[in-house]
C-alpha positions in Angstrom: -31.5 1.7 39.9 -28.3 1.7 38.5 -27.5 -0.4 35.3 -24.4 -1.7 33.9 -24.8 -1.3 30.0 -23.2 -3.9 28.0 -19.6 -2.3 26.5 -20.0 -1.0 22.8 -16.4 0.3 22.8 -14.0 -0.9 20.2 -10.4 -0.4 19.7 -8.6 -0.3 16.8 -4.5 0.3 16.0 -2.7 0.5 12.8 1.3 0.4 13.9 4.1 1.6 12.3 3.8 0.2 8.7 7.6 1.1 8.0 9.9 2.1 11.0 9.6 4.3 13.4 12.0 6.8 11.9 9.4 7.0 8.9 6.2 7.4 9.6 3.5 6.8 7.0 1.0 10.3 6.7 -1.8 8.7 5.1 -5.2 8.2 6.9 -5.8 4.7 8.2 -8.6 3.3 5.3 -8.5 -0.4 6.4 -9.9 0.2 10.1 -12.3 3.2 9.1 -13.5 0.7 6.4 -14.3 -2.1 8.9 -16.0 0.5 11.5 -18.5 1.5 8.9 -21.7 -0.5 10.3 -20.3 0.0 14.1 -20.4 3.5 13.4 -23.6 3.0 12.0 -25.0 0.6 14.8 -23.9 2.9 17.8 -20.4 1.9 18.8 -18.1 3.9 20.4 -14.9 3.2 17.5 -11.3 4.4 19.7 -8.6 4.7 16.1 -5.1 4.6 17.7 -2.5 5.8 14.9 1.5 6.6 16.0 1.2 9.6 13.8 -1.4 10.8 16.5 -0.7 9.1 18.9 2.9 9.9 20.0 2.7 7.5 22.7 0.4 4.9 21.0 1.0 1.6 23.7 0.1 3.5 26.4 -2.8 4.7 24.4 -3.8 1.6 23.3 -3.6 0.0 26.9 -5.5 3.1 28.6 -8.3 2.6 25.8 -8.9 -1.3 25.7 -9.7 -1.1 29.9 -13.5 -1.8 28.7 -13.3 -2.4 25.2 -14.8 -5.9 23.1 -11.7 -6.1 22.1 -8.6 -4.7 20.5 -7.7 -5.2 16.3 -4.9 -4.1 14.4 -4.6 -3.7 10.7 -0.7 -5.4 9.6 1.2 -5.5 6.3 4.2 -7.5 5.9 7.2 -6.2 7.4 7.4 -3.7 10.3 4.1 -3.2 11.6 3.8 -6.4 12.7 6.9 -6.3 15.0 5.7 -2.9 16.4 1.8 -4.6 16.5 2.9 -7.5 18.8 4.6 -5.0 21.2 1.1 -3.3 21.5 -0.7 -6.7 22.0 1.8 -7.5 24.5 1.0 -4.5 26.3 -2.6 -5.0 26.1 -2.3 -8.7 26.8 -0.6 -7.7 30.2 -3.0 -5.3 31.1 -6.0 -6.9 30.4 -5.7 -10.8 29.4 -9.5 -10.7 28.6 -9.7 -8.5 26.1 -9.7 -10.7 22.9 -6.9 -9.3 20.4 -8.2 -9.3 16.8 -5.7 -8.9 13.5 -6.6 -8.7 10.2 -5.0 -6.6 7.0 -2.8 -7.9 4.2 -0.5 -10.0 5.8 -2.9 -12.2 8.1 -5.2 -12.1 5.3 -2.6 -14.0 3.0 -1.2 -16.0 5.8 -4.1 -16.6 8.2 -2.8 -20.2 9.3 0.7 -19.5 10.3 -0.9 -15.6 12.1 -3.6 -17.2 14.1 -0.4 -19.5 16.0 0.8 -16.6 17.7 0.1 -16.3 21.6 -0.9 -12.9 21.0 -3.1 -13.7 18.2 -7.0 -14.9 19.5 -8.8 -14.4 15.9 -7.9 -13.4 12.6 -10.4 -11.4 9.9 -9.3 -12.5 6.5 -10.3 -10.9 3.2 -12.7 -8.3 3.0 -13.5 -7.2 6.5 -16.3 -4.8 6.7 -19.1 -7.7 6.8 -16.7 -10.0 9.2 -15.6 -7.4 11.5 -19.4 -6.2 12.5 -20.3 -9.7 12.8 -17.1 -10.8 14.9 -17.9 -7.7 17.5 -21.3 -8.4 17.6 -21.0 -11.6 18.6 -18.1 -10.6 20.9 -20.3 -8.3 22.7 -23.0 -10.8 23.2 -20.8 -13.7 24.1 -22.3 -15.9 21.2 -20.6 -18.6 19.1 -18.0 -17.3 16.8 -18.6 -20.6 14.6 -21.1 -18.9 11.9 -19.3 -15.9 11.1 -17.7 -15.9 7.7 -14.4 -15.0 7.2 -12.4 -15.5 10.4 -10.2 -17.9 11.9 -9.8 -18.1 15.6 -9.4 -20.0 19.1 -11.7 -21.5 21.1 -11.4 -21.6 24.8 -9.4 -24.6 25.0 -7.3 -23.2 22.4 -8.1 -25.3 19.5 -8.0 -23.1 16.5 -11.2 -23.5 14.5 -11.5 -21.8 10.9 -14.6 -21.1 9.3 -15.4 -20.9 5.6 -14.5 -17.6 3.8 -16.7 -15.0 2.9 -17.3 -13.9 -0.7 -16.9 -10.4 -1.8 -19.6 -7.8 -1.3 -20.6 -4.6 -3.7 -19.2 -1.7 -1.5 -22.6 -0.1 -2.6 -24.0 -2.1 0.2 -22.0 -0.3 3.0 -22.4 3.3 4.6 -19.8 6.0 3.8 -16.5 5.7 5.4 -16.5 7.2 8.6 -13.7 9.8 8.3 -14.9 11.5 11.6 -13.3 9.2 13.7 -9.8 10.5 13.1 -8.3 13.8 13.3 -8.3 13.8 9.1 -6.3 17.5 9.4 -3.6 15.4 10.8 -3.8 12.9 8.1 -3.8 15.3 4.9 0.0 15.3 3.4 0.7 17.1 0.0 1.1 15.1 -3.3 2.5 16.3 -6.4 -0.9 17.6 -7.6 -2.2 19.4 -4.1 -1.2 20.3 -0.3 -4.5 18.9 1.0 -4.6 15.6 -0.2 -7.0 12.5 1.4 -6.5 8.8 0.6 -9.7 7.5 -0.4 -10.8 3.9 -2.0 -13.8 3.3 -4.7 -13.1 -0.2 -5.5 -11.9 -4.2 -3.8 -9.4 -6.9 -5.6 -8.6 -7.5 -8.8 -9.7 -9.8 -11.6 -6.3 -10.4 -13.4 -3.5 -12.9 -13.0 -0.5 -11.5 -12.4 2.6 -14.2 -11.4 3.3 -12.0 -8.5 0.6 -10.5 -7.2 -1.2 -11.5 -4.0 -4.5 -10.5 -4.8 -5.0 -13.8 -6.2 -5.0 -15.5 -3.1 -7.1 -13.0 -1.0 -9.8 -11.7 -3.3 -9.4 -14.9 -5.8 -9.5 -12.7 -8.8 -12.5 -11.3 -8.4 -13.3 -7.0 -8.4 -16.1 -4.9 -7.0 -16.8 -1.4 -6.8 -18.7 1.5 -6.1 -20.7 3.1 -8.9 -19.1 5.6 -9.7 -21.8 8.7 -9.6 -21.7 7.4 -5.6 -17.7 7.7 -5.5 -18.1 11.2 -7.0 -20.8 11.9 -4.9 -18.7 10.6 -1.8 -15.1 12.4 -2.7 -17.7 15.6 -3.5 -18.9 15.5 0.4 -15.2 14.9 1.8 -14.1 18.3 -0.3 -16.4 20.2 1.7 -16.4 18.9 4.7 -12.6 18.5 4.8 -11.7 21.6 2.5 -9.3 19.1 0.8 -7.9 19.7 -2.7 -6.4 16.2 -3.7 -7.9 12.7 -3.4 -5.3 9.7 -3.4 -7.8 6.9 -4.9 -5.7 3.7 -4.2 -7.7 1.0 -5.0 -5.9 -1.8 -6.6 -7.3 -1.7 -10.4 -9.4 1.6 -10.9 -9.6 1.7 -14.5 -10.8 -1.5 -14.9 -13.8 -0.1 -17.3 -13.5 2.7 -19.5 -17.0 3.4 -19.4 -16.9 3.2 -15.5 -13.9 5.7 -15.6 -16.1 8.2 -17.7 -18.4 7.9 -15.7 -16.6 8.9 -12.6 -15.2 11.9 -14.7 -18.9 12.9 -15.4 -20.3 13.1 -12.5 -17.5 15.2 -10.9 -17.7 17.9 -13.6 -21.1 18.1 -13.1 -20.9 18.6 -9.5 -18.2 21.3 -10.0 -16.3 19.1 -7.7 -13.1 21.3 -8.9 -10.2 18.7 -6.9 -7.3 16.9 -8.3 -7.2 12.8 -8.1 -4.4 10.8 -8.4 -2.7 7.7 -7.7 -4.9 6.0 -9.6 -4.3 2.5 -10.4 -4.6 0.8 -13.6 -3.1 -1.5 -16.7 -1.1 0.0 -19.4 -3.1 -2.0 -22.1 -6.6 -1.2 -20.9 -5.7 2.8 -20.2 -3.9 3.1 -23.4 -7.1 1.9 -25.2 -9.0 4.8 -23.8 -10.3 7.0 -26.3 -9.0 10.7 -26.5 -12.3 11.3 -25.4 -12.4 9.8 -22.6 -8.7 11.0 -21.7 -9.7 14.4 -22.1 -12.6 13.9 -20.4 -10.5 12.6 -16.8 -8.5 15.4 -17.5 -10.8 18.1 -17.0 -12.5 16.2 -14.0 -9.4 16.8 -12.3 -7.2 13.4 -13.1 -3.7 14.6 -12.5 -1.4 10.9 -11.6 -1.9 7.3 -12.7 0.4 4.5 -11.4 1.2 1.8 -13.8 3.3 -1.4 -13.8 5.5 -1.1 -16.2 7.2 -4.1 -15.1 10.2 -5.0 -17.6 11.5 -3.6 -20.6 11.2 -7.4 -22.1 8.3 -8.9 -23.5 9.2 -12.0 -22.8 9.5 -11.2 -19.1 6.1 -9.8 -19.4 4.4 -12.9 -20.6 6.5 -14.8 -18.1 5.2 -12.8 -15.6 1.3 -13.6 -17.1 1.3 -9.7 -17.5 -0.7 -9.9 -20.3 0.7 -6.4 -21.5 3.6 -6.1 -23.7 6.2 -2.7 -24.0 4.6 -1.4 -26.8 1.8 -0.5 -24.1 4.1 1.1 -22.1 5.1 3.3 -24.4 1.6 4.7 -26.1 0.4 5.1 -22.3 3.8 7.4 -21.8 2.5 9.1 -25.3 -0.9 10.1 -24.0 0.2 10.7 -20.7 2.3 13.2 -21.8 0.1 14.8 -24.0 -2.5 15.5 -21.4 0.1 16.3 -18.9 -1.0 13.2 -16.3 2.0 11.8 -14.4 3.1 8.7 -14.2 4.1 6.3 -11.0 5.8 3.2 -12.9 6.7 0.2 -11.4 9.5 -2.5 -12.1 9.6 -6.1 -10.9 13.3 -7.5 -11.2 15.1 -10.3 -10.2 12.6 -13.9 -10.6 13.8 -17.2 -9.9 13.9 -18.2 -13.9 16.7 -21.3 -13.6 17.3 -23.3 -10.9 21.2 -22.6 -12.2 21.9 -19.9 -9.2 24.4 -17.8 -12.3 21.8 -18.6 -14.8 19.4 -16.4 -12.8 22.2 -13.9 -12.0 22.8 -13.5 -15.5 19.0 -13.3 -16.4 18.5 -10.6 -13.9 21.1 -8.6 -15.2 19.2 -8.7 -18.7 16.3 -7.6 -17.1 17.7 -4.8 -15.4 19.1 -3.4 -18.2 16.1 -4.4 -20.6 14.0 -2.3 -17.5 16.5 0.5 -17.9 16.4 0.9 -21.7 12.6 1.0 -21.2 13.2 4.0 -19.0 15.0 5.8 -20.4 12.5 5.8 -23.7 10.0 6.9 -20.9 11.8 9.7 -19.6 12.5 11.1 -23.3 8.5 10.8 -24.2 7.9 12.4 -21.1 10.1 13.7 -17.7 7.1 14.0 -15.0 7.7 10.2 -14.3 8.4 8.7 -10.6 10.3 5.0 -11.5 10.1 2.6 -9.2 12.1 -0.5 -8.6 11.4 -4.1 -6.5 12.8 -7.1 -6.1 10.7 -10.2 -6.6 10.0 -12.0 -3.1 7.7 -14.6 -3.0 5.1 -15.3 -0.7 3.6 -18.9 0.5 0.8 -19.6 -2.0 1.6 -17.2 -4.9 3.7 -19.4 -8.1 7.1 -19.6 -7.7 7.2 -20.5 -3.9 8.0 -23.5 -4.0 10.8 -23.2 -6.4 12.2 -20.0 -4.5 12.3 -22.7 -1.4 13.9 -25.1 -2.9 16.9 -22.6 -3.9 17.3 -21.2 -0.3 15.0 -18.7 0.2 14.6 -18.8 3.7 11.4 -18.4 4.7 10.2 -17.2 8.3 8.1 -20.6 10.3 5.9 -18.1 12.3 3.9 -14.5 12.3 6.6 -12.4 14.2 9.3 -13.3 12.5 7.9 -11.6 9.2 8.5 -8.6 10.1 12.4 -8.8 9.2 10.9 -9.9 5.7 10.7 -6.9 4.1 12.4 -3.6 5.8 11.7 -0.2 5.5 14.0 1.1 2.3 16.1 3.6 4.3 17.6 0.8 6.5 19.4 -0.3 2.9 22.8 -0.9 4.6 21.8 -3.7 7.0 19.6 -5.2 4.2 19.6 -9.0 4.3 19.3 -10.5 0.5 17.0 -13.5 1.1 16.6 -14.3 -2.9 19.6 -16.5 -3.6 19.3 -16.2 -7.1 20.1 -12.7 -6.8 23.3 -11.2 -5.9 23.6 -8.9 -3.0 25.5 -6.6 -5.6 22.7 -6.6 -7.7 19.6 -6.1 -4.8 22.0 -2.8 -3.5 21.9 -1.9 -7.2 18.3 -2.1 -7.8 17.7 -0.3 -4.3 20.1 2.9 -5.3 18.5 3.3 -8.2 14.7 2.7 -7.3 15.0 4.8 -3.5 18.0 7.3 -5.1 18.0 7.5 -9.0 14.5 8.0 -9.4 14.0 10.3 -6.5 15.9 12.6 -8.1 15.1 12.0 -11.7 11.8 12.9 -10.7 11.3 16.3 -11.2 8.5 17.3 -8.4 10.4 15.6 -5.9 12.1 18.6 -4.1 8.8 20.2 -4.1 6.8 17.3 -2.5 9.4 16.4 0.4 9.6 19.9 1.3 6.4 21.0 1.1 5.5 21.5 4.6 9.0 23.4 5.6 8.3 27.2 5.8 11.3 28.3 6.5 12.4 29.7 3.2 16.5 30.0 4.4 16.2 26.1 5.2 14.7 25.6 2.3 17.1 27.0 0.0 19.8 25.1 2.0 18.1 22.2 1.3 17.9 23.4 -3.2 21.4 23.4 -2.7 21.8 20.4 -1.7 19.1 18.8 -3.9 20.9 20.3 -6.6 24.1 18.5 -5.6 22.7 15.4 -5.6 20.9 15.9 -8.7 23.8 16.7 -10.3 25.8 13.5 -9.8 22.6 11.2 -10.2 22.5 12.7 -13.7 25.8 11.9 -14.5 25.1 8.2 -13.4 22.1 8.0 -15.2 24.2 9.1 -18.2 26.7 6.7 -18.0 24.3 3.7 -16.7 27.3 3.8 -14.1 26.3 2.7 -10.5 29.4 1.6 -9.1 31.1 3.2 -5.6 28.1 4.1 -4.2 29.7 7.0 -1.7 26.4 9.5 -2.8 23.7 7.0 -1.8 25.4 6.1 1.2 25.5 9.8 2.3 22.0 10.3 1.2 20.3 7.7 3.2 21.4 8.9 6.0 20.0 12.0 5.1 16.9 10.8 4.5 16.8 7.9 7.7 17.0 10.9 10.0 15.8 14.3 8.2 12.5 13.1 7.8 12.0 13.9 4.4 12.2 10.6 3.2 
């Protein structure tokens, strides 16, 4: 007699995240995460990615014909617009199949993302728990009303949220299931190897940054693997993968020296022998790390840290609730450069300090070149340094929204329009300023120099972007024209001149449709 077993089939999407001209190479952590106990339990886990995927709607659509449903993983900005044109796709198809979001930017705004026609339930915060509940229950046509951690609509549409769900030790979960993508597709080279794996050992953050999000999702609060298991994890992933690199991007790694020693230890004494990097931490914790302990992460492999630097002022520091001053800054860039670790520094410009609009204009022209003096003091201690610039942009919730609303910032009423929000860096001409306390002079200026400057100021930047080209005639075109660029970016860097921006006009078109960006 012939049975019809009940659908165990799941599909998962991760759009664009930028534009489709620039597609992003890493492997897609947030839905392997959440498929850990499906895996486990004997689901069949479908992972649609464009970077596999060249046709990834018609993918999507061909794989959600008997699925429990459909998810997708959003950040602000692109990926949304691109996500709805999926769920539109699927929704046409098969109007059943319930359409599932979570990520970072329904996570943060879970209200306004759960309106949206093509929106039946949003997973907020930490979603490996959620996630195998929701599909469960999904599966089994139960009551969604007793799962943690999601919002969603009943069947007469009333939207129904139920209490959040607290953080969980990622000790409790199963590995993540990097056999469900095509990881040889998803290794792209880093400065410090040509095989390199993104890879995540700890969730949230305990401290209080002004800007930062991770207040609002995770609530300040941090957990994380032990670290002999992490070790133990990335140790298994080298060998099945033959990687050489692992990108740890976790949001505060060295939260604990003695955690971060620990880590060290245990891959030395596997003989792990692979670079990590990436790594995210706080200039006043790391540069309190004993020379121990930094030689220590050295010789386990640690080869890139990224910092937030943040401003050259110290004011602006503690105005940003920072809780790090320069002085920080500086010693890090001391011991980074002795043991030869490079440095990915961040800068946050441009915050809505007066509610007088040339006030702020002026303030932000302090703190640019307070930022820039800073830098340059980095770059003398120590060259192998990748700067990066942003422009402070509020979201709904964080401090300073209100304020930034109240002096025009005009902020989008529902989920799809957020994807005009933030745009992809290359599409710098069209760029809308939304902050009116910030000129659109100045926004261009802090994009040439964070997307153009510090590109080439960087010096393993030719060598990352062309990594992959073989062709050692194109290549050498491509020095020479590097070499060009260099040349002038020096000469502004100089001079602190970036007037007539001809060069960086020219070069993001280059790097819009060259696909080295």
């Amino acid at each position: 007699m012939i049975t019809n077993k009940p659908k165990k089939k799941i599909v998962l999407v991760r759009p664009h995240v930028f534009s489709k001209t620039r597609p992003y190479s890493g492997a897609p952590l947030a839905l392997l995460a959440i498929s850990r106990f499906l895996v486990k339990d004997g689901y069949t886990v479908k992972i649609i990615d464009p970077l596999v995927n060249k046709d990834y709607i018609a993918a999507t659509v061909k794989e959600a014909k008997d699925a429990v449903c459909v998810g997708f993983s959003v950040l602000t900005g692109y990926s949304i617009y691109d996500g709805l044109q999926i769920a539109r796709a699927v929704r046409k198809k098969y109007p059943k199949v319930p359409l599932v979001w979570g990520g970072w930017h329904p996570s943060i705004l879970p209200h306004e993302t759960i309106k949206d026609e093509l929106v039946d339930i949003v997973v907020y915060g930490q979603g490996e728990r959620t996630f195998t509940e929701l599909v469960k229950a999904l599966k089994s046509k139960k009551s969604l009303k007793n799962i943690l951690g999601v919002i969603y609509k009943d069947k007469r549409g009333k939207i129904i949220e139920n209490a959040p769900r607290p953080i969980e030790s990622l000790d409790n979960f199963p590995p993540v299931p990097y056999h469900l993508i095509d990881v040889e597709k998803f290794l792209a080279p880093q400065e410090y190897g040509q095989r390199s794996l993104v890879y995540y050992t700890s969730y949230g953050c305990p401290h209080r940054c002004l800007f930062c999000v991770e207040q609002i999702v995770n609530k300040r609060r941090w957990v994380g693997l032990s670290p002999e298991k992490a070790a133990e994890e990335i140790a298994e992933l080298k060998q099945k993968y033959n990687i050489d690199s692992i990108q740890i991007i976790d949001s505060n790694f060295f939260i604990s020296e003695e955690r971060s020693r620990r880590f060290a230890k245990k891959l030395i004494e596997l003989n792990v022998n692979i670079k990590w990097g990436n790594v995210n931490g706080r200039t006043r914790q790391m540069s309190q790390y004993s020379d121990d302990t930094w030689k220590l992460m050295k010789d386990s492999g640690l080869a890139c840290i990224l910092i937030g630097s943040e401003s050259g002022n110290n004011n602006t520091l503690a105005y940003m609730q920072k809780d790090i001053t320069v002085s920080d800054t500086i010693k890090l860039t001391k011991i980074c450069a002795k043991y030869d670790v490079k440095i990915l520094s961040s800068f946050l410009v441009g915050f809505p300090r007066s509610k007088n609009l040339n006030r702020c204009h002026k303030i932000t022209d302090k703190e640019l070149t307070s930022s820039l003096r800073l830098i340059d003091r980095m770059f003398k201690i120590y060259p192998r340094i990748r700067q990066m610039f942003a422009l402070y942009l509020p979201y709904p919730s964080t401090a300073l929204f209100e304020q930034s609303r109240q002096m025009g910032l005009e902020i989008p009423d529902k989920f799809e329009d957020w994807h005009e929000y933030l745009i992809a860096a290359e599409d710098a001409s069209k760029m809308k300023v939304r902050q009116t306390w910030v000129t659109r002079k100045q926004a261009k200026k802090i994009l040439m120099i964070s997307i153009y400057i510090f590109f080439f100021k960087d010096p393993d930047s030719f060598g990352l972007v062309t990594a992959r080209i073989k062709n050692i005639f194109y290549k050498g075109f491509l020095y020479l024209g590097f070499r060009s660029f260099k040349a002038l970016v020096d000469l502004r860097w100089k001079f602190k001149y970036f007037g007539l921006p001809l060069d960086f006009a020219f070069y993001n078109v280059l790097r819009k449709y060259s696909g080295l960006g």
